[in-house]
N, C-alpha and C positions, 0 to 999 in steps of 0.2 A: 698614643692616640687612644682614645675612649669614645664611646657613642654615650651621646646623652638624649635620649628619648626620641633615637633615629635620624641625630646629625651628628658629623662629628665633631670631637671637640678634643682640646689639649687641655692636659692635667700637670701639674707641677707642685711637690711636695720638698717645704722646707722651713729650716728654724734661722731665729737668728735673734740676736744680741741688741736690744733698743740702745741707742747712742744718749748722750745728755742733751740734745739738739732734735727734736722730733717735733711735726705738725698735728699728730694725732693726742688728743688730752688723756687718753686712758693707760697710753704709754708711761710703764715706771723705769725711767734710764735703770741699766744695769740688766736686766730682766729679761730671760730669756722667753721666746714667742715661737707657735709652731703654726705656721699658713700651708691653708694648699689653696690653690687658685685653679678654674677650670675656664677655656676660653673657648667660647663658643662662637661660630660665623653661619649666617645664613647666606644667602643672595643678598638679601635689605639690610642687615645690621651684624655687628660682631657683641659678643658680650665678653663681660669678664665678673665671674662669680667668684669671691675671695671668702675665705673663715680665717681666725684670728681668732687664737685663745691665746694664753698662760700656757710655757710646757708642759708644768707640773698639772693641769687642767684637760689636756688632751683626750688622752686615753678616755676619759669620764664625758669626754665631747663629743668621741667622733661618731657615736650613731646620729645625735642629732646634726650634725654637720652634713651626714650622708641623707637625712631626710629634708634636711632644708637646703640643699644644693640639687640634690634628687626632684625637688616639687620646682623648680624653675622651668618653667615650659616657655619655649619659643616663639614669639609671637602672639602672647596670650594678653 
């Protein structure tokens, strides 16, 4: 559990392997990908905030990942 700007919310960090069958176009089958998702619930509505780089992209991503998951305000 994590607080995001005084609600709570769930965090989940993980990689994974694109298939040769994918809906998303930016996807390159074989290609490893590193997501973290954060899910946020108010009373009114739930969210779900995702980032999506390149493994090898990560590390060089994730401040801005924490600033643009960071600038997500609730009900804004």
């Amino acid at each position: 559990m994590v607080n995001h700007k005084g609600v709570k919310a769930v965090e989940w960090e993980f990689t994974w392997i694109a298939g040769q069958d994918n809906d998303a176009p930016w996807v390159r089958p074989g290609a490893r990908y590193h997501e973290i998702r954060r899910a946020v619930a108010t009373d009114e509505a739930a969210y779900v905030l995702s980032w999506t780089v390149a493994e090898e992209q990560w590390l060089r991503n994730r401040a801005l990942m924490r600033q643009v998951i960071g600038s997500f305000t609730v009900g804004a």
